[in-house]
C-alpha positions, 0 to 999 in steps of 0.5 A: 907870828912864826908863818902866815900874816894875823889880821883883824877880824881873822878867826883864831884858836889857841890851845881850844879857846876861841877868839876873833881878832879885835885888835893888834898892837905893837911893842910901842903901843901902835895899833897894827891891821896886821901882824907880819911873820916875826912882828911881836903884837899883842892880841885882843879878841880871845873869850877866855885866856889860853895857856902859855905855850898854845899855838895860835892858828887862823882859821877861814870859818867857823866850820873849820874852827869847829873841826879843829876844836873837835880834833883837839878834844879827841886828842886831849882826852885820849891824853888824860886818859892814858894818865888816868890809865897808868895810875889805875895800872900802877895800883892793879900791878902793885907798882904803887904803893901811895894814891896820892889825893889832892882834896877840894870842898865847900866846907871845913865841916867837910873837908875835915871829914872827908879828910879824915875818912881818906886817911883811915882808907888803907888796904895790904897794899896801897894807902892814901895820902893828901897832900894838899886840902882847902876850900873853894873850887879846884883852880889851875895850881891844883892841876899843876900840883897834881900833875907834878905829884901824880895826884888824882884831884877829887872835888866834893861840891865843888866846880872846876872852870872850863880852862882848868878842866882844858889845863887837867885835860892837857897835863893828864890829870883825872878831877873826880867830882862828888857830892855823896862822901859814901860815894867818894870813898867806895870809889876810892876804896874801889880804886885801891883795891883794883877794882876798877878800870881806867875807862869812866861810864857815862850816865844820863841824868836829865834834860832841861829846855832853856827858856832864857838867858839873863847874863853872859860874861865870857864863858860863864853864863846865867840862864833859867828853864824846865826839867824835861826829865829826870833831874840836874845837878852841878854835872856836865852837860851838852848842848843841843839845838835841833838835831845839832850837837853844839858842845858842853859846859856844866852846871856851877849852881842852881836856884828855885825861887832865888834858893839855892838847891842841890837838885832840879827835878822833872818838871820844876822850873829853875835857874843855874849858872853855868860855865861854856864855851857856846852862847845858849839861846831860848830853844836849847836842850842841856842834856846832863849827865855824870862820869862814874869808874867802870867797875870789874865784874 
């Protein structure tokens, strides 16, 4: 602690994760009620691990927590998307001759493909380079490798959890998420040439009604509903109950009848696993929707 006193059961946010103090303990295993300015404790109750040099802050309710929480978002977006702008500059000004891709996929199939095709994805001025390429979903080591290679991260068919999105957004790092490769590589192609701008257009695919939840485990969630309208894919989404917005998450995958499927459409009953910050309750509305570049007239 550097000011204030940390007590069990304060309400705590660290860098946007959450948590409430279950217990402090010293540096001889001795459990505290409370943690002086100065005392070292360790400190149990966060729903997820915050980032190494996060500032922890008390907070009196949940209410303030939540202005803080917004605070914070609006600030780290205005971040990421003041690194995403330099790149896109960078590109349009002829500064940058290089557009560095740091590639995740589900498949070998895949990734040779994508891969492949990024490589052959040369214009006059600029060209692709990848210079990291592997299974699996995009992880925190992917984020640093990009923030420290001003790399762009795109995923095909892949998720990236809530703290590596918080990490990208906190590094400036731009993730692009796909699961169309002729889409992948138009806005690539697109990003090359300069034929976008540093702003992303928000769509709305769908709504679905949560109609239970079956698991919860810190952030990642397994619930079940209805396609209201339009459809779902492993996108973003945000939550809402009632009249009140309660905050996002994203689709990590989907089920029908225990197959796993790429889209739910209006009407079908499905379940997903899900990864979010707020407990979803039966009533919900996930309204989800995609981030695609703005493209120049």
């Amino acid at each position: 602690m550097n000011t204030g006193t940390l007590s069990v059961g304060d309400i705590i946010g660290c860098g946007g994760v959450k948590g409430k103090v279950k217990s402090l303990i010293d540096e001889h295993g001795k459990r505290l009620q409370s943690a002086a300015p100065s005392r070292p404790a360790i400190v149990a109750g966060f729903s997820e691990l915050p980032s190494v040099g996060d500032i922890l802050q008390v907070f009196a309710t949940d209410k303030e927590f939540q202005a803080y929480m917004d605070a914070y978002l609006l600030s780290k977006s205005r971040e990421q998307k003041m690194g995403f702008a330099d790149l896109v500059s960078r590109l349009s000004e002829g500064k940058l001759k290089e557009l560095k891709i740091i590639l995740k996929t589900d498949a070998h199939g895949s990734l040779e493909s994508i891969q492949e095709a990024l490589r052959k994805l040369t214009t006059d001025a600029v060209h692709t380079k990848v210079i990291h390429a592997a299974i699996g979903d995009i992880t925190e080591s992917d984020v640093m490798m990009a923030a420290a290679g001003k790399a762009l991260i795109v995923g095909f068919h892949v998720d990236a959890p809530t703290s590596v999105e918080r990490t990208a957004e906190r590094e400036g790092v731009a993730i692009k998420h796909y699961d169309i490769i002729y889409k992948l590589l138009e806005e690539m192609e697109l990003l090359m040439k300069g034929l976008i701008v540093p702003v992303e257009e928000e769509k709305v695919t769908g709504h679905l009604e949560v109609r239970g939840v079956f698991f919860t485990k810190g952030s990642e969630q397994i619930a079940g509903g209805k396609v209201m309208d339009g459809y779902l894919k492993r996108t973003p989404f945000r939550i809402k109950r009632g009249d009140t917005d309660l905050g996002t998450g994203r689709i990590t995958s989907l089920k029908h009848i225990e197959k796993d499927i790429k889209e739910a459409k209006e009407g079908m009953e499905c379940g997903m696993r899900v990864t979010t910050s707020v407990p979803l309750e039966i009533g919900d509305i996930l309204e989800c929707y995609t981030k695609e570049f703005t493209r120049l007239a």
